[in-house]
C-alpha positions as CSV (number, residue, x, y, z in Angstrom):
1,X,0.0,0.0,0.0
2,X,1.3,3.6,-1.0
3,X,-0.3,6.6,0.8
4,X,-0.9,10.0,-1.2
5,X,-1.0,13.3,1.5
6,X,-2.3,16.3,-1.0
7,X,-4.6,18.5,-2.2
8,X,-8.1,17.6,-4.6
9,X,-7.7,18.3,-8.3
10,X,-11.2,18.0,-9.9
11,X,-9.4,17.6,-13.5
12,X,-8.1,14.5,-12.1
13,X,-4.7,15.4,-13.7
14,X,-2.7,15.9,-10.9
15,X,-3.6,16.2,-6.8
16,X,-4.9,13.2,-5.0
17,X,-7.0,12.3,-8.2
18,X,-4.0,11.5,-10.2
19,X,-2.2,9.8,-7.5
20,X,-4.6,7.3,-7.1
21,X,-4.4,6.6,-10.6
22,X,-0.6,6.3,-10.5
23,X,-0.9,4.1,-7.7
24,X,-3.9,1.8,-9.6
25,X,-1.7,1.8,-12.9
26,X,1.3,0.7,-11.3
27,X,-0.6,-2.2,-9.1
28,X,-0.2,-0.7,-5.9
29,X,-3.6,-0.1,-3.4
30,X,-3.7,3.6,-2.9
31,X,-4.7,5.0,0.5
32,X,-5.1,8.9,0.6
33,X,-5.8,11.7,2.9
34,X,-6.9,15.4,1.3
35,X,-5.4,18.7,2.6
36,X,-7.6,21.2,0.6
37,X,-10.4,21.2,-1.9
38,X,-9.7,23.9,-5.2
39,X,-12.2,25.2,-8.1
40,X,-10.1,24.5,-10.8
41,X,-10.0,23.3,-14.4
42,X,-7.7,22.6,-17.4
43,X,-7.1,26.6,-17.8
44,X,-6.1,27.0,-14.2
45,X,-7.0,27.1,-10.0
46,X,-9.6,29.4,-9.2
47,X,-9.8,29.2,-5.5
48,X,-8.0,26.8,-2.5
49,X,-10.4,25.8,0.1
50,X,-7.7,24.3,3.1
51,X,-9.3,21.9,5.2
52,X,-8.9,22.1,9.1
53,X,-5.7,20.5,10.4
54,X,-7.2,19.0,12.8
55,X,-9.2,17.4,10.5
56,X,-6.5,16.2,8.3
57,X,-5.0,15.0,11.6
58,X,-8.0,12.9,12.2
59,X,-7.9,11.2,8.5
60,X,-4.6,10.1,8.9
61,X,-4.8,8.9,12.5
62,X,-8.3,6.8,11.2
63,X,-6.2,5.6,8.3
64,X,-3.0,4.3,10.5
65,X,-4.8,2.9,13.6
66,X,-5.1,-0.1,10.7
67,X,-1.3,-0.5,9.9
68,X,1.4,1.7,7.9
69,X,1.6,1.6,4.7
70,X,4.8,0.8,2.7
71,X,5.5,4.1,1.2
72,X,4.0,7.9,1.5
73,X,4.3,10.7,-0.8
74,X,3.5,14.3,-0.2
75,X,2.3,17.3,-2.4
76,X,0.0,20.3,-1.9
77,X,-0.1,21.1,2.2
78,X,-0.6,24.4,1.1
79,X,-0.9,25.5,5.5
80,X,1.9,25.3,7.6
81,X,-0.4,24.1,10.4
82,X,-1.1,21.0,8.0
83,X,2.8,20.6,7.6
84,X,2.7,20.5,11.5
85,X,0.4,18.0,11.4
86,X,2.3,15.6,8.8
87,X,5.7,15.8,10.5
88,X,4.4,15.0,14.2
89,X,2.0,11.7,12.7
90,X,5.1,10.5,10.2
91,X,7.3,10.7,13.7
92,X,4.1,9.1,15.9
93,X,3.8,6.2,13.4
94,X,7.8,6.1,12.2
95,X,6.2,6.2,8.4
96,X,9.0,4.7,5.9
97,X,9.8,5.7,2.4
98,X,8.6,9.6,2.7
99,X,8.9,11.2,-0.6
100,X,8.0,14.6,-0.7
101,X,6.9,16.5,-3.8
102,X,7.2,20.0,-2.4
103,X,4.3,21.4,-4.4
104,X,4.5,25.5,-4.5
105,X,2.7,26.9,-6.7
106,X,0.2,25.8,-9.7
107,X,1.4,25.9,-13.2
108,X,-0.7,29.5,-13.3
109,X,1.2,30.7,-10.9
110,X,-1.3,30.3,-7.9
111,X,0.4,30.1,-4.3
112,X,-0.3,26.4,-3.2
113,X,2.0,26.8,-0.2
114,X,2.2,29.5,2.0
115,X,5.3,31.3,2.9
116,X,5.5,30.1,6.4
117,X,4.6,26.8,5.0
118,X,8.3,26.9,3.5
119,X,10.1,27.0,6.2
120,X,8.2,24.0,8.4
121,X,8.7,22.4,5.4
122,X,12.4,22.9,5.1
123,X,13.0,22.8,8.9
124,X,10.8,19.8,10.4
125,X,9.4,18.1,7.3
126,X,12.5,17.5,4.6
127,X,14.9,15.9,7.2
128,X,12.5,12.8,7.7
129,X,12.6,12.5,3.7
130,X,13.9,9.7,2.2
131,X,13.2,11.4,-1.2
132,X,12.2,14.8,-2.0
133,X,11.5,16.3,-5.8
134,X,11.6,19.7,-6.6
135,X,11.1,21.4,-9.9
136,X,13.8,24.4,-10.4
137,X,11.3,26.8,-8.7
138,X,10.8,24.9,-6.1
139,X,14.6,24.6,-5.9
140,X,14.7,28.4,-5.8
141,X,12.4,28.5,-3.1
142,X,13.9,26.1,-0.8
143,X,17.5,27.2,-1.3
144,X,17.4,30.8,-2.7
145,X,19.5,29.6,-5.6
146,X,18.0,30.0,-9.1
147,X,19.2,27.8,-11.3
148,X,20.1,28.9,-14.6
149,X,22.3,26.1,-16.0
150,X,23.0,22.5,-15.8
151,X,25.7,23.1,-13.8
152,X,24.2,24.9,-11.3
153,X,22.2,21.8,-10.4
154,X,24.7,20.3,-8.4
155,X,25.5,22.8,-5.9
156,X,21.6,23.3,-5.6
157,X,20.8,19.9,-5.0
158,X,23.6,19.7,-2.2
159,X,22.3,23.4,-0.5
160,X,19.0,20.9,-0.2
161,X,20.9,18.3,0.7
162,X,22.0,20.0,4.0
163,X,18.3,20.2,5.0
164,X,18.5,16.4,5.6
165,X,16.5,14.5,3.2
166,X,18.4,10.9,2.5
167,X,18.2,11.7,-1.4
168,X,17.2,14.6,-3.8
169,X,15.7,14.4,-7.2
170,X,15.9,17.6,-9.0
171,X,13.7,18.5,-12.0
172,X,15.7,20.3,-14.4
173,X,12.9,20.5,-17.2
174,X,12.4,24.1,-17.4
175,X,16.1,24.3,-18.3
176,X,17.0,24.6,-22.2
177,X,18.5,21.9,-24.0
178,X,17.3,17.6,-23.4
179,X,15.9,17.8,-19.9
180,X,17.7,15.7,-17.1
181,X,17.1,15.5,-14.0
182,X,19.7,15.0,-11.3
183,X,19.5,12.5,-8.3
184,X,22.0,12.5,-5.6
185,X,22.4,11.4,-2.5
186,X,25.9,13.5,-1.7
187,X,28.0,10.5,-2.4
188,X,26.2,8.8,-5.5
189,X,24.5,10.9,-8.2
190,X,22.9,9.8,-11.8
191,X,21.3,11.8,-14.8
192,X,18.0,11.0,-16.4
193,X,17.3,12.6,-19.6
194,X,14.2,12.8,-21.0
195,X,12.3,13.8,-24.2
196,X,10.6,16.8,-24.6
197,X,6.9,16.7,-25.6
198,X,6.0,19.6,-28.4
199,X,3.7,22.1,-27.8
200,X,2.2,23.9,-24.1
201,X,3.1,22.5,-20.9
202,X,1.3,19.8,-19.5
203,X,-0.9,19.6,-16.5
204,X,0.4,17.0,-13.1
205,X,3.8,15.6,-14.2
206,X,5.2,16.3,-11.0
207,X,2.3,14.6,-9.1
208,X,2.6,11.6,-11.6
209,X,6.3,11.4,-10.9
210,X,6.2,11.7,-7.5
211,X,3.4,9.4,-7.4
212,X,5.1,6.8,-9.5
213,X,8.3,6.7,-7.3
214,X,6.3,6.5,-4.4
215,X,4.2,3.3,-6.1
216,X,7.6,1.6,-7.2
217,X,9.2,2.3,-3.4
218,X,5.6,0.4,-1.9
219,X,7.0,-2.6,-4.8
220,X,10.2,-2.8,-2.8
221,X,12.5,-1.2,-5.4
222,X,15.4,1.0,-3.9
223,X,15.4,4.6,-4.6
224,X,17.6,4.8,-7.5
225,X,15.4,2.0,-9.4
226,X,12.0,3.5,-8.3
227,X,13.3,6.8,-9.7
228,X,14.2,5.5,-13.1
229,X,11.2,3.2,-13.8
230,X,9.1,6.1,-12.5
231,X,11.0,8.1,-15.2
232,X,10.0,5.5,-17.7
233,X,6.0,5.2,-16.8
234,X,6.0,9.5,-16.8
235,X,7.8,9.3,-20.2
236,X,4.5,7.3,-21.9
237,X,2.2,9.1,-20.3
238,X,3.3,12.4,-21.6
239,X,3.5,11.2,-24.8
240,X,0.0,10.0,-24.9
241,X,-1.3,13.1,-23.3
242,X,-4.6,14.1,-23.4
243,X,-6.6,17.2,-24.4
244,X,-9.9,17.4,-21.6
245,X,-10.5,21.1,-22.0
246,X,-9.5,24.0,-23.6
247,X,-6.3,24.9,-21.4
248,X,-3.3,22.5,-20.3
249,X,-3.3,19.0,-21.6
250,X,-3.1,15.9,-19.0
251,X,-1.1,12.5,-18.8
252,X,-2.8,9.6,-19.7
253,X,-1.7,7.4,-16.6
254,X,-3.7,4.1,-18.2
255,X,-1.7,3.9,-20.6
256,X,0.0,0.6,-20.4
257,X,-3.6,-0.8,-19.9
258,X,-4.8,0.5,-23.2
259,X,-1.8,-0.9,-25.1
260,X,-1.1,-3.6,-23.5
261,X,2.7,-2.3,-22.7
């Protein structure tokens, strides 16, 4: 069982809805617990309704009175109550494989964490990670570094590093040229380069990524293994993406069950 901690994205391309659908496609029983409710739609998020941490206290407590599951992503906390909340249950119930997808802001540009969110994240949160994923703006945001090269990436990733996560898996897609992304540990580090997809950007890769190495983790695979068959399962669905509305596109995380692959 794999555990999603996030927000509710009505699309169903990223949030909760899509990492339930990682989790399902990759043969893994998804458990999840929602943080906040949003408007939104394939154009972009129209409002973020949190839900009371206590309340997101009580979901995860109902859910772990029944056992632990074997892995447990993060992704939009958006309150830095609700960060409270994760760090004291994940030390109550010693969760395992944490991989947190430190979700910011929407692809629109709409705050999905607040600023004092930031800094219980980096603080309490990060150094009980065995994983943590951050796109280059998130990497600016946790480290103050902008990253404007490939070789920048390095000396980023070690700044986050230092806040204590085991391993760090940065996104480096926004940056010109093939897109790799760089996972280190501070004594071991590997490239993955991907393909780019043609046109606008597309909706929940992150979440699917995140969700992916969190399903693979739950399988038993070691982090460097989870991170590059995650890498390979996010690869076909954005090239089979799909067009749902008349803004971003979305993955198609069924894929492999439509083709057989």
């Amino acid at each position: 069982m794999a555990l999603t901690i996030a927000g509710s994205d009505p699309t169903g391309g990223a949030g909760v809805q899509a990492d339930l659908k990682v989790f399902a496609a990759l043969g893994v029983w998804g458990l999840s617990v929602l943080t906040s409710l949003t408007a939104q739609n394939s154009q972009g998020v129209e409002e973020v309704h949190p839900l009371p941490p206590q309340f997101v206290n009580q979901q995860l407590e109902s859910l772990l009175k029944e056992g632990n599951p074997a892995s447990v992503k993060t992704g939009m906390l958006f309150d830095p109550r609700v960060v409270e909340v994760v760090v004291q249950v994940v030390k109550k119930y010693r969760l395992m494989n944490l991989v947190v997808d430190p979700v910011m802001e929407a692809k629109g540009g709409e705050v999905l964490l607040q600023e004092e969110g930031k800094e219980v994240l980096r603080e309490k949160l990060l150094p009980m990670a065995l994983l943590v994923t951050p796109n280059l703006g998130e990497t600016e945001g946790l480290t103050g570094v902008r990253v404007e090269k490939r070789g920048d990436m390095k000396k980023a990733a070690s700044i986050i590093l230092e806040l204590g996560p085991q391993w760090v898996l940065l996104k480096g897609g926004h940056l010109k040229g093939p897109p790799v992304d760089l996972l280190t540990n501070g004594r071991e580090s590997y490239e993955f380069v991907g393909q780019r997809v043609a046109g606008r950007g597309i909706h929940g890769t992150g979440c699917t990524l995140s969700a992916a190495i969190t399903a693979y983790l739950a399988k038993g695979q070691k982090v460097v293994e989870a991170v590059g068959y995650a890498k390979n399962y996010l690869n076909g669905a954005l090239h089979r993406s799909l067009e749902i509305g008349k803004g971003y596109p979305v993955l198609d995380h069924f894929y492999r069950w439509r083709e057989g692959d």
